[in-house]
N, C-alpha and C positions, 0 to 999 in steps of 0.2 A: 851598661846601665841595667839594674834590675827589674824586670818587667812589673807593669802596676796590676795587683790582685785584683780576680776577678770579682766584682759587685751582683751581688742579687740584683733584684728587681728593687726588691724595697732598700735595701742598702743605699742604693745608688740612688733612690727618690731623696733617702732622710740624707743625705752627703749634699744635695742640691738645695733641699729646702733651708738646711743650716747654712749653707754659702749664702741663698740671696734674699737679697732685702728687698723686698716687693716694692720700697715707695725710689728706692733709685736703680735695681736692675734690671736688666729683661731676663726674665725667668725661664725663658727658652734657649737663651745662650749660656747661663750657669747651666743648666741641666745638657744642653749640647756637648758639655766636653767632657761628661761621664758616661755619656748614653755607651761610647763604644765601648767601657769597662763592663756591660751587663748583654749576658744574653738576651733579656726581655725587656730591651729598649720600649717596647708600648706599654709596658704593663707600668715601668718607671713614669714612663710621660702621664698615663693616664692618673697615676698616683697625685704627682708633683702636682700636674693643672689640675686636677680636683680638689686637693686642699686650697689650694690658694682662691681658686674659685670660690667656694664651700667655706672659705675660712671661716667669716662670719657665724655661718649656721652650726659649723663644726665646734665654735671657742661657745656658742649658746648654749648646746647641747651638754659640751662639759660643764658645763658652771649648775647648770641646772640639774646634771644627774650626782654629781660628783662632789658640788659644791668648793669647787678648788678654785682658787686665785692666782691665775697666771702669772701675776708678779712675783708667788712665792716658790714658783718652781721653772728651772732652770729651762732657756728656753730650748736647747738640744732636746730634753724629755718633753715641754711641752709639744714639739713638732713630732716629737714618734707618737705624744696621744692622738695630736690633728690626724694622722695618717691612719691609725687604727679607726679611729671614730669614720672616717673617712669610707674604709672599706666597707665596715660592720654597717653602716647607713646608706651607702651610695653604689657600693659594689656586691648587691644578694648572692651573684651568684659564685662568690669568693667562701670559701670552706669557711668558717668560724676562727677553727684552729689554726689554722694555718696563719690569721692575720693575727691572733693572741701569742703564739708559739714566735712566730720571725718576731716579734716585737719585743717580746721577753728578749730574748736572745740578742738580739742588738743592743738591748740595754745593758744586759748584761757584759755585752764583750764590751762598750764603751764605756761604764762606769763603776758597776758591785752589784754585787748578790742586794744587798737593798734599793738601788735604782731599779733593777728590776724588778723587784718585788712589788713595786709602787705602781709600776706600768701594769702590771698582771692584776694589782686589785682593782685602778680605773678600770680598766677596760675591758674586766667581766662585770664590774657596776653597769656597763652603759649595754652590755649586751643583757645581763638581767631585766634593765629599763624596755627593751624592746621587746616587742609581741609578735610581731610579723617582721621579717627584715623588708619582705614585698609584697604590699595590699593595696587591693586598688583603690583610689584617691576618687573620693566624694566628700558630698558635702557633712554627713554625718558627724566624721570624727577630724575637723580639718586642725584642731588643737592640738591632737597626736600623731600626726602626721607630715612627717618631714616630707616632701616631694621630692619627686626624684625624675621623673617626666609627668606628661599630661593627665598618661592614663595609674602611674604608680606612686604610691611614697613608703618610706618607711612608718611602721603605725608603732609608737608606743603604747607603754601598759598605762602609761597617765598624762593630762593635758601636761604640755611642753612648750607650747607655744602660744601666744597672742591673742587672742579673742576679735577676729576679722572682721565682724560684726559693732564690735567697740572702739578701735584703733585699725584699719586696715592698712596706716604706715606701718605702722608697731608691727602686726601682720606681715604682711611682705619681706620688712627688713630681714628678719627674726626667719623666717619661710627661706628665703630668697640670696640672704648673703648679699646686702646690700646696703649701702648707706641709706638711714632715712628721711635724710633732708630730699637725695634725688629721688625718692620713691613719692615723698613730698609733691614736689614739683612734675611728677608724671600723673599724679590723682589730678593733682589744678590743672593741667593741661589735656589730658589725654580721658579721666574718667578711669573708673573702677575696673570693668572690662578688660580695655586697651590695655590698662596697666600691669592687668594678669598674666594677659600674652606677651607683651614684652618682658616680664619677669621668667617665665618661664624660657625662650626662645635666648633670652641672655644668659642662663644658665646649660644650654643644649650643649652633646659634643658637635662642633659646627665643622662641616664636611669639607673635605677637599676637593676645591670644582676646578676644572681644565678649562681653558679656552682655546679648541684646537688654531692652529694655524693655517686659516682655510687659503692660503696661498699658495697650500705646499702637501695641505690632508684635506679629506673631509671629517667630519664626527666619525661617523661609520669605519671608516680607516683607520683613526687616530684607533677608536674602541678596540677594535681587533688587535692592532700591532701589540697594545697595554696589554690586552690577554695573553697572549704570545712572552711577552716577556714575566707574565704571572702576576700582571697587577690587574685585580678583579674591579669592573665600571660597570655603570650604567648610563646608560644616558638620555637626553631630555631637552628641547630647544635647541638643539647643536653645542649643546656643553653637558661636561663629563662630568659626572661625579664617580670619585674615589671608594671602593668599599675596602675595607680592613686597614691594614698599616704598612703596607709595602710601600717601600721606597722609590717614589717615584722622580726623584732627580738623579739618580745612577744608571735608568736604561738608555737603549739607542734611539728612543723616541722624543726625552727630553733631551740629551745633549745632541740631536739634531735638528733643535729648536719647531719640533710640529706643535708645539703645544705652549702656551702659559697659565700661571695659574693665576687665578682672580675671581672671586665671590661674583655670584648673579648681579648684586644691586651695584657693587662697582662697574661690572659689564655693561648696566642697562644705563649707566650715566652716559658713555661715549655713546651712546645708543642715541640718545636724546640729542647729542651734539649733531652724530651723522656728519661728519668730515668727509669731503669730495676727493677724490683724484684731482691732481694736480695741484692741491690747494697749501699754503702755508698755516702753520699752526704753531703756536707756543706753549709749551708748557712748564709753568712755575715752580711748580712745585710737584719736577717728576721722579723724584725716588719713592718706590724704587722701578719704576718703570712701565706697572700696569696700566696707564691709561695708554701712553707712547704707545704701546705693542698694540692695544688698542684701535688706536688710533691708524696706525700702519698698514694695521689690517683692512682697515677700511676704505684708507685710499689706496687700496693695492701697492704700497709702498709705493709709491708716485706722488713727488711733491715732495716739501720740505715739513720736517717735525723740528723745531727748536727744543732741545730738554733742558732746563735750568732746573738748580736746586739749592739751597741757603748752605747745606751741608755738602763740601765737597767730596768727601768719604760715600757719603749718601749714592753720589750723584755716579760713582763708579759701578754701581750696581746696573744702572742704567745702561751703561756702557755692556756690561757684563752678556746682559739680556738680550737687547738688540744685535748685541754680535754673534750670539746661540740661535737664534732667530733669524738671520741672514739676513736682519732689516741694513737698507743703504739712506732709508729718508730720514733716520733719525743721527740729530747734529746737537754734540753737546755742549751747552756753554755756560762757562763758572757764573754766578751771580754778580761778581765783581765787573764784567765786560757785559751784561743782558743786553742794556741800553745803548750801548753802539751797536752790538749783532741786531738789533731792531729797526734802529736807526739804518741800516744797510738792506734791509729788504722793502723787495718792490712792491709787495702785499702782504698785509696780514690780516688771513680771513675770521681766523679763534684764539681766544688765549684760553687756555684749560686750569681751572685756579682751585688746585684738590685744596684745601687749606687745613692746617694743621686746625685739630678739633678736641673735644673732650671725650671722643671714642664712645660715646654713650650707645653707639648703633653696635658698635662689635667687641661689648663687654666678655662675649662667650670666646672666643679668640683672642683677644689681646685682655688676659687672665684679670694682670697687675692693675688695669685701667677702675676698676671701679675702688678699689685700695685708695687711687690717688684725685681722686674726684673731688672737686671743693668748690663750693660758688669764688672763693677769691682767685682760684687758679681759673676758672671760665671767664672771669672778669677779664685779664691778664690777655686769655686768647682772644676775646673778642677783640680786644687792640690789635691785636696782631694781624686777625681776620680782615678787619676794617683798613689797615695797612698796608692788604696786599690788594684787599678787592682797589682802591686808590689808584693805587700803582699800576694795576692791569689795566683801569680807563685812562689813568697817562700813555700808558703804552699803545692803546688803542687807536686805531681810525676809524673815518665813517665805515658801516657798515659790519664793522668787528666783531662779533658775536664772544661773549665772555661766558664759559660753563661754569659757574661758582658750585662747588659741591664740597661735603662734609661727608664721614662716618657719624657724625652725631642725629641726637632725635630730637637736640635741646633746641625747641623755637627762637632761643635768643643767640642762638650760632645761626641759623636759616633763614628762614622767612623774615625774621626782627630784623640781619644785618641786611638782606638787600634792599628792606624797605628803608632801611637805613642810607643806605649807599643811593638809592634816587632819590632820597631828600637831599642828597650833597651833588648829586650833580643832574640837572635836568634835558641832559644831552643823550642821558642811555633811559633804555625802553626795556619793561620787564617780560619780556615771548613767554612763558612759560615754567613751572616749576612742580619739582614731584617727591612728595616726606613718604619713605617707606619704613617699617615699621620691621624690626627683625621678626624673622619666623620660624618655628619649626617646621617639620618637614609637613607638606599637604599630600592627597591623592595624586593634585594634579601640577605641586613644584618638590626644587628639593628647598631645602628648609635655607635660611639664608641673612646674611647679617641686614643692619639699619643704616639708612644715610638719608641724605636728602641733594637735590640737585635744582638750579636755576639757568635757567637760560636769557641773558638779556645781550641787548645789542646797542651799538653806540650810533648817533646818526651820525 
């Protein structure tokens, strides 16, 4: 078999972004099975999740410097403009050249001396357009000013954007890469402010956080061994975060299961729960296994974890984990059998009910999510949602404490459904609930996705 040529960096980004279709693939598994064709597997990822991210603000910029109609240009070239614009706007400290030069040259090798010709006149139009590739971001010039973090944006040589002041959906979208109806619905509910920082913190590169496995490390432990093997950390509340791009499912510290990985605000949900030693638990919807591990941790792997999942594919991952992990409490059972396996226990103290959501909290991570955001597909989920919360109080007894939680930030997945769910059944009691709002990084956290969490209990 003839071995597969090696890809650049950008090569292998425009080879991925032409393969997937944002509104049905996951964009991390097209780009997964190129990454090993290119030496600079980060610089590919960072490319790839930046357009798609960015797309929005990227296809505004071109329309408005360039004055071109995506419809009438092929969209293989459209996606090498996205990625040049991409860099020239999002990545300053990328040579000029170098992202004008690969760009020609790819077009070149893929289509003619006039395809590339075409690519070389955009894409010094859009570098002419710009004044500063990195100015710091105030209120002065925020019409010229694509953002790029808190403190930076890219400054054009003329207004390019929205008038924040006159439309500040218009604004955002336009700013943010973001659809307008949800930036809409975050001014109605959340206010001007809020809506800023959740725009920005939805755009963050969003870090990768460890949860050691204090059964078997401490943080302190875990930190050193990652050093040792060359994965540079920091750490903070007893969870790790990741600095650079090293691969941290290939050393001796993940495949000896000391550690999982899981965002702060998904860790602080089981947090809320607080699971005992010895206690039984279920949970519904556990792929791919971060609450479980969770959860494990906390009763010292003592007790029973039930993990169920809709998806049985899904539901092996679970398996995968806890068996990395050298967990024994967690037991998996297809969705097809829940309700016997339930029906067979002699207690059950939690049901854990993650419920599929509209991702609105961890836009910066799950890239394609704001792409596929529609009020009629939130409609859709909230059936689903109302479905399972149902289902979890059938399954319940006195006493059963239910954790209803979401990645989302949209109040009619949260707070709406469970106010929802005690008007239908007057038998469960609302303990407690917590909407956290994605963030970047602070002094005194690391920066961190959105969800929200409820605690109620059945009598």
């Amino acid at each position: 078999m003839k071995p597969l040529r090696t890809l650049t960096a950008r090569a292998a980004a425009w080879k991925a972004l032409n393969q997937c279709n944002i509104f049905k693939h996951d964009t991390a598994e097209v780009l997964g099975q190129l990454l090993s064709r290119t030496d600079r597997p980060a610089q590919a990822t960072d490319i790839v999740f930046g357009v798609v991210r960015h797309r929005g603000t990227i296809d505004h910029i071109l329309k408005k410097c360039s004055a071109l109609d995506s419809a009438r240009v092929r969209p293989s070239q459209w996606n090498l403009l996205r990625m040049g614009v991409y860099e020239l706007v999002y990545a300053p400290k990328t040579a000029e050249y170098a992202v004008l030069n690969e760009a020609v040259q790819l077009s070149r090798q893929a289509s003619s001396k006039k395809g590339a010709g075409f690519i070389n006149a955009v894409l010094r139009n859009i570098q002419r357009a710009i004044e500063n590739r990195q100015s710091p971001l105030g209120a002065k010039h925020l019409q010229r000013t694509v953002p790029q973090t808190k403190e930076f944006g890219c400054l054009f040589a003329e207004d390019l954007l929205p008038d924040p002041k006159a439309d500040a959906a218009a604004y955002f979208r336009a700013a943010f890469s973001l659809p307008q109806a949800l930036v809409q619905e975050w001014l109605r509910a959340f206010g001007e402010e809020k809506t800023r920082g959740v725009c920005f913190a939805s755009n963050r590169h969003p870090s990768i956080i460890l949860q050691p496995n204090t059964l078997r490390t401490t943080a302190a432990d875990l930190a050193e061994k990652l050093q040792e093997e060359g994965i540079f950390n920091e750490s903070l509340n007893g969870m790790i975060r990741i600095q650079g791009t090293g691969k941290i499912n290939t050393g001796l510290a993940y495949q000896d299961g000391l550690f999982f990985i899981q965002d702060v605000t998904a860790a602080n949900a089981i947090n809320t729960l607080a699971p005992a030693p010895e206690g039984t638990i279920l949970d519904m919807c556990a792929a791919p296994g971060g609450k479980c591990m969770a959860s494990a941790i906390h009763m010292q792997d003592r007790g029973l974890i039930l993990a169920s999942d809709a998806a049985a594919k899904r539901l092996s991952k679970v398996r995968g984990n806890a068996k990395r992990m050298r967990f024994q409490s967690i037991e998996l059972v297809p969705a097809s059998r829940l309700e016997q396996a339930v029906q067979k226990l002699k207690r059950l103290d939690a049901i854990i009910l993650d419920v599929p959501c509209s991702n609105t909290g961890v836009l910066a991570r799950r890239v394609e999510a704001r792409w596929r955001w529609n009020p009629e597909a939130v409609k859709n989920l909230q059936k689903i949602q109302r479905e399972l919360l149902l289902k979890a109080v059938s399954l319940a007894r006195p006493q059963t404490k239910i954790l209803y939680s979401t990645c989302s930030i949209q109040p009619e997945e949260n707070a709406g459904q469970i106010q929802w769910c005690l008007s239908q059944n007057k038998s469960v009691t609302w303990l407690n609930e917590k909407q956290v709002f994605p963030s970047t990084r602070t002094p005194h956290a690391f920066d961190h996705d959105g969800g929200y969490v409820a605690l109620l209990q059945c009598k």
